[in-house]
C-alpha positions in Angstrom: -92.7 23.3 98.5 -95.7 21.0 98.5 -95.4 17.7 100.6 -96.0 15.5 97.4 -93.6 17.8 95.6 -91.2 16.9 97.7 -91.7 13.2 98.1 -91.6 13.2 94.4 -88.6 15.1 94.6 -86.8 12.8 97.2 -87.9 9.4 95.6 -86.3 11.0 92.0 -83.1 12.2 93.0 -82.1 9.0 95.0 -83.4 6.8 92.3 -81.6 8.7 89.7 -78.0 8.8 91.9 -78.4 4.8 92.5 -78.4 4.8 89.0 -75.8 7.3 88.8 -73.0 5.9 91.1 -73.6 1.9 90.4 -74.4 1.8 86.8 -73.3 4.9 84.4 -69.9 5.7 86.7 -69.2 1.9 85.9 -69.3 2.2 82.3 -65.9 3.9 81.9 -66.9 6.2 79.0 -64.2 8.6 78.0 -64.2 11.9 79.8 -67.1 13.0 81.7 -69.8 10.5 82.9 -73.4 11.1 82.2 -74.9 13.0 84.6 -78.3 11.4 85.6 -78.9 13.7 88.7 -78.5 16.8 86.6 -81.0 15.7 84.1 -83.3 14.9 86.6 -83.1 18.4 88.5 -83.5 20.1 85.2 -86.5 18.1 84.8 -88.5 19.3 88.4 -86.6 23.0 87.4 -89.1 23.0 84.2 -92.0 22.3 86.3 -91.8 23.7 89.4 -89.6 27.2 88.4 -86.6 29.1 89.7 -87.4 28.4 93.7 -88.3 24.3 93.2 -85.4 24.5 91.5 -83.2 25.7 93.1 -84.0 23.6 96.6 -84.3 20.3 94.8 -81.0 21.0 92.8 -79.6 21.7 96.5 -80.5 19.3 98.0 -79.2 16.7 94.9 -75.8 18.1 95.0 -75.9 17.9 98.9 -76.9 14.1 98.8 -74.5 13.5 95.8 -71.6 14.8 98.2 -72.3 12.6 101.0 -72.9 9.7 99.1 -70.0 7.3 98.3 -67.2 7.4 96.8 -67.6 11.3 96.7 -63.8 12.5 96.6 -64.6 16.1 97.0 -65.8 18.4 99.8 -69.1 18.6 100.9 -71.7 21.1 99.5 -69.6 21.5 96.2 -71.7 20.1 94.0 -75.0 21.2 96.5 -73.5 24.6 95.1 -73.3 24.1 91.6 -76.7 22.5 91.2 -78.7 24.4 93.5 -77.3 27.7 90.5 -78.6 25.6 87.8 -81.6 24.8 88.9 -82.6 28.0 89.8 -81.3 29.0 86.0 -83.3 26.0 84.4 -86.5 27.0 86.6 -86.6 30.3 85.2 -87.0 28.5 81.6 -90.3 27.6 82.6 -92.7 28.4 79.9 -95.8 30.6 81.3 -98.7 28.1 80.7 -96.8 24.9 81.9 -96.3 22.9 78.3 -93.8 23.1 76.4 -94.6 23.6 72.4 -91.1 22.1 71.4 -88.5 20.3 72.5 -85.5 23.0 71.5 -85.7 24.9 74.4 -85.4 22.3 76.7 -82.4 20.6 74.9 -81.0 23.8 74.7 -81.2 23.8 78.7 -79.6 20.5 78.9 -76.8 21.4 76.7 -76.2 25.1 78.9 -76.5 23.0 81.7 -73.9 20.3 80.8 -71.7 23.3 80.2 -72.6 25.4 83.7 -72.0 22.7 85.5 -68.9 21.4 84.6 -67.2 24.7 84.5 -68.9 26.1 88.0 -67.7 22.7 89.3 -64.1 23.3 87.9 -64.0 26.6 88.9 -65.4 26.2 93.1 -62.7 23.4 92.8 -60.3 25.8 91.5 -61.1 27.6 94.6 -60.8 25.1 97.3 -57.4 24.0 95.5 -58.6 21.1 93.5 -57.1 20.5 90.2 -58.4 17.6 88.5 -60.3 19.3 85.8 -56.8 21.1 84.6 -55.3 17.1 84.3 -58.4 15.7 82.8 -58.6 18.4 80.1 -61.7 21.1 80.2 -62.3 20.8 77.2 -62.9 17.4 76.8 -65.0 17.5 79.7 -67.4 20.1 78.5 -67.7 18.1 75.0 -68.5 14.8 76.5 -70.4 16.2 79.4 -72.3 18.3 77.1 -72.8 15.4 74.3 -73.7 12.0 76.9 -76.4 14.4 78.5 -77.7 15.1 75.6 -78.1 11.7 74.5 -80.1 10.9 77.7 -82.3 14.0 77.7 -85.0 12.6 75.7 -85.2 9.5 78.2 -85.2 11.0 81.3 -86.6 14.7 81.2 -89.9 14.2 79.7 -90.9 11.3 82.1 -89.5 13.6 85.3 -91.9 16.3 83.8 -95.0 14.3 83.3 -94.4 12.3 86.5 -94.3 16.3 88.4 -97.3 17.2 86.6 -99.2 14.6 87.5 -97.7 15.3 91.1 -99.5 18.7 91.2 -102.9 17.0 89.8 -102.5 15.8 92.9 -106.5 15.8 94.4 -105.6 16.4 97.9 -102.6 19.1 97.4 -104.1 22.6 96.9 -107.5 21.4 96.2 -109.2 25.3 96.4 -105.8 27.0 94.7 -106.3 24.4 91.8 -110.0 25.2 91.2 -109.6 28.9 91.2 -106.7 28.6 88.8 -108.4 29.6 85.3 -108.2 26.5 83.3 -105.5 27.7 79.7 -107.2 25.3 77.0 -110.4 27.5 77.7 -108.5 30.5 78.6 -106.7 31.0 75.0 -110.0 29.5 73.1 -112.0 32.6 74.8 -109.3 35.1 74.8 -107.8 34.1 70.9 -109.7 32.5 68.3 -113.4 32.0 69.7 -114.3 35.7 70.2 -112.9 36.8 67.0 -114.5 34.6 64.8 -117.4 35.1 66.3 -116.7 39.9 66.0 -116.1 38.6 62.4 -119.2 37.2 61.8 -121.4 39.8 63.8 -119.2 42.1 61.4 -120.3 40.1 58.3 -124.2 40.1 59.6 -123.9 43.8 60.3 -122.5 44.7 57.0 -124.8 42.1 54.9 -127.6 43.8 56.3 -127.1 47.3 55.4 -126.2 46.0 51.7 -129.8 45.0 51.9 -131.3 48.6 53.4 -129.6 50.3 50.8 -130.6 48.7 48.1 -133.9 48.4 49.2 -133.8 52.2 49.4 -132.7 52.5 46.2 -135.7 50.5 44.5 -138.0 52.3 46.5 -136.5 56.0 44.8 -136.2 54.1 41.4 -139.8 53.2 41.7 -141.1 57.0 43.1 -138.7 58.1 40.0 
């Protein structure tokens, strides 16, 4: 990864687990808590693909096990974030924007679900059986529906603040001017060229309406 990708990176995912542990784990909302740190590596995941991904959601779940009051053992959660991000990085649309914002709420909602039940099941593993007390269920509901709520606030702001990350001047400077730019691309390659057959095409055929009736005056008149 780039050095200001992963500065980015760094200053997101310890912001977003300050949050995380002081503010929404204090709120006491009925069955899961919102997941801040999850949103945010979905977030990078969208703009960086499968690899960025996966090592930012790594490295989250990593520092999210070290950090207080974690109750569980370390590199669980590195585990079950480093899968998702690597999931949500291949969601990554081709040109880099994103035309609607289904597909990325659909991510956050597979997500939710992923999570919680690759968490519940490496616990189930290890011999931890919290999730069975809790109820599954109501985890995946309330997981599912508080991330969704805080999608919209959090997702598109980690996006644009990676983009702007990469339009970086000083990161990649001779890979970023080679890379074709895709405004100009898809004007070239779609609409401009084909209006522009379809009017040679309506120059070629007005003309020959012309040459053929100019040839038939010209027999009229030798007639």
């Amino acid at each position: 990864m780039r050095v200001n990708r992963i500065l980015l990176s760094v200053a997101l995912v310890v912001v977003a687990l300050v949050v995380q542990v002081s503010v929404l784990a204090r709120l006491h909302l009925p069955g899961a808590v919102p997941d801040l740190l999850l949103l945010t590596v979905l977030g990078l995941a969208l703009v960086y693909g499968h690899v960025g991904g996966a090592l930012v959601g790594f490295g989250a779940g990593l520092l999210a096990d070290l950090a207080p009051p974690a109750d569980h053992a370390a590199g669980r959660y590195a585990l079950v974030l480093c899968v998702i991000g690597y999931l949500a990085g291949l969601a990554k649309p081709e040109n880099g924007r994103l035309r609607s914002a289904t597909g990325p709420m659909v991510v956050v909602v597979g997500a939710a679900i992923g999570t919680t039940l690759l968490y519940a099941g490496v616990g189930a593993l290890v011999g931890d059986t919290a999730a069975r007390h809790v109820g599954l269920p109501s985890l995946l509901f309330t997981a599912s529906l508080y991330d969704l709520l805080l999608a919209p606030f959090v997702v598109p702001g980690v996006m644009a603040l990676a983009r702007r990350a990469d339009n970086d001047p000083l990161a990649d400077t001779n890979s970023a001017a080679q890379s074709p730019d895709i405004s100009s691309g898809w004007l070239s390659s779609g609409t401009g060229l084909r209006i522009g057959r379809q009017r040679n095409a309506l120059r070629m055929k007005t003309a020959r309406a012309r040459v053929a009736r100019a040839g038939r005056i010209k027999g009229v008149k030798r007639l």
